[in-house]
C-alpha positions in Angstrom: -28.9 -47.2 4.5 -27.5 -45.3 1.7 -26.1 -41.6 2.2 -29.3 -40.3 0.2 -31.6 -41.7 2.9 -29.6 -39.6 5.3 -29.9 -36.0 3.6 -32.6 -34.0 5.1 -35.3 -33.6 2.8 -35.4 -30.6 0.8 -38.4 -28.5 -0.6 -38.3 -26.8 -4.0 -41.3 -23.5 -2.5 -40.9 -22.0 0.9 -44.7 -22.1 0.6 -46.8 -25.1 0.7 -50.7 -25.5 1.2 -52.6 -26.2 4.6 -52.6 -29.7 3.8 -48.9 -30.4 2.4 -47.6 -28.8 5.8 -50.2 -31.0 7.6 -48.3 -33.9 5.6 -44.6 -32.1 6.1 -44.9 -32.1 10.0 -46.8 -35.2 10.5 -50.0 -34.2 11.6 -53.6 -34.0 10.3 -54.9 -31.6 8.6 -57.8 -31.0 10.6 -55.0 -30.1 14.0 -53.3 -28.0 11.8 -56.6 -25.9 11.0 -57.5 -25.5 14.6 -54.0 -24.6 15.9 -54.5 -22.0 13.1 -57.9 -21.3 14.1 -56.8 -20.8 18.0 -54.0 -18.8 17.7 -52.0 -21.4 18.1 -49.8 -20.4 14.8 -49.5 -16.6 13.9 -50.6 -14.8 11.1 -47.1 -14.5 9.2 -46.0 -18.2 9.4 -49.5 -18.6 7.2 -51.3 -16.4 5.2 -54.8 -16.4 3.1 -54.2 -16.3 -0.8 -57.3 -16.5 -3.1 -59.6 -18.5 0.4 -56.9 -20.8 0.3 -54.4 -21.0 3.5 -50.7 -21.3 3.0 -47.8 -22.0 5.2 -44.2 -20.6 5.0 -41.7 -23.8 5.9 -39.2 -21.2 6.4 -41.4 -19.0 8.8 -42.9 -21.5 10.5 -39.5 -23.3 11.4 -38.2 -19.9 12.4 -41.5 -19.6 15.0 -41.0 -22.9 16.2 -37.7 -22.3 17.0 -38.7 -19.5 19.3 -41.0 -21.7 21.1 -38.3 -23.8 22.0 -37.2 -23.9 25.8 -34.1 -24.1 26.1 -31.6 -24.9 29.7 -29.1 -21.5 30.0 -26.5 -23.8 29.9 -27.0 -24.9 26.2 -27.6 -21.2 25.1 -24.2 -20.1 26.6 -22.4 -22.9 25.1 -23.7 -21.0 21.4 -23.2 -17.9 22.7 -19.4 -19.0 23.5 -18.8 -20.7 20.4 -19.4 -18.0 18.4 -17.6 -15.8 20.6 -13.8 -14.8 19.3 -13.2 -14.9 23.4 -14.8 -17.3 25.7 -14.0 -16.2 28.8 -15.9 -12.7 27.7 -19.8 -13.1 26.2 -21.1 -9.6 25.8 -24.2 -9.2 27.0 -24.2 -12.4 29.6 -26.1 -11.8 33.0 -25.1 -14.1 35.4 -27.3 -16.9 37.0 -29.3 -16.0 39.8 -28.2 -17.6 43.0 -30.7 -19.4 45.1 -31.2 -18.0 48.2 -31.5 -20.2 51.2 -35.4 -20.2 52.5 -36.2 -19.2 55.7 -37.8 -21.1 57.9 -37.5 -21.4 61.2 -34.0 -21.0 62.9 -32.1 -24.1 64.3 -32.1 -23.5 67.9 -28.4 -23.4 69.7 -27.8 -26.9 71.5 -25.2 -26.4 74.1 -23.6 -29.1 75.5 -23.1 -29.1 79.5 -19.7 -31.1 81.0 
């Protein structure tokens, strides 16, 4: 495979029809309507222009990025890398420790010699 084949693809407009996003994220079309239609996609990351619906790559890549869930772990790890110090993140809360559920208690077992 060639290093062109490698580059991610690049788009010339930040906005693209209803149907070229269908075809940019590799769904139909259709889906892409009714997530729209739901609520599944704000208003923002796609917008009405002359009753024709188009999408903001850069938006809508921004949104999905929020949805994503990420483990603590990984978002400390950025959080540290950008830090000039890493054993100081502003604005860190440490992890909650897990309590030990109660249940009911062990009884005492004495032994008799």
């Amino acid at each position: 495979m060639s290093e062109i084949d490698e580059l991610p693809e690049t788009y010339p407009f930040d906005k693209v029809p209803e149907k070229r996003m269908a075809q940019l994220i590799g769904t139909t079309q259709r889906a892409l309507e009714s997530k729209r239609a739901r609520g599944g996609i704000p208003e923002g990351v796609w917008n009405k222009i002359d009753n024709r619906i188009f999408y903001s790559i850069r938006r809508y890549e921004a949104w999905q990025e929020s949805q994503w869930d990420c483990p603590q772990e990984l978002n400390l790890l950025v959080i540290q890398s950008e830090s000039d110090s890493p054993g100081n993140i502003a604005g860190a809360k440490p992890s909650p420790s897990h309590k030990r559920q109660r249940g009911s208690k062990r009884p005492r077992i004495s032994v008799l010699t």
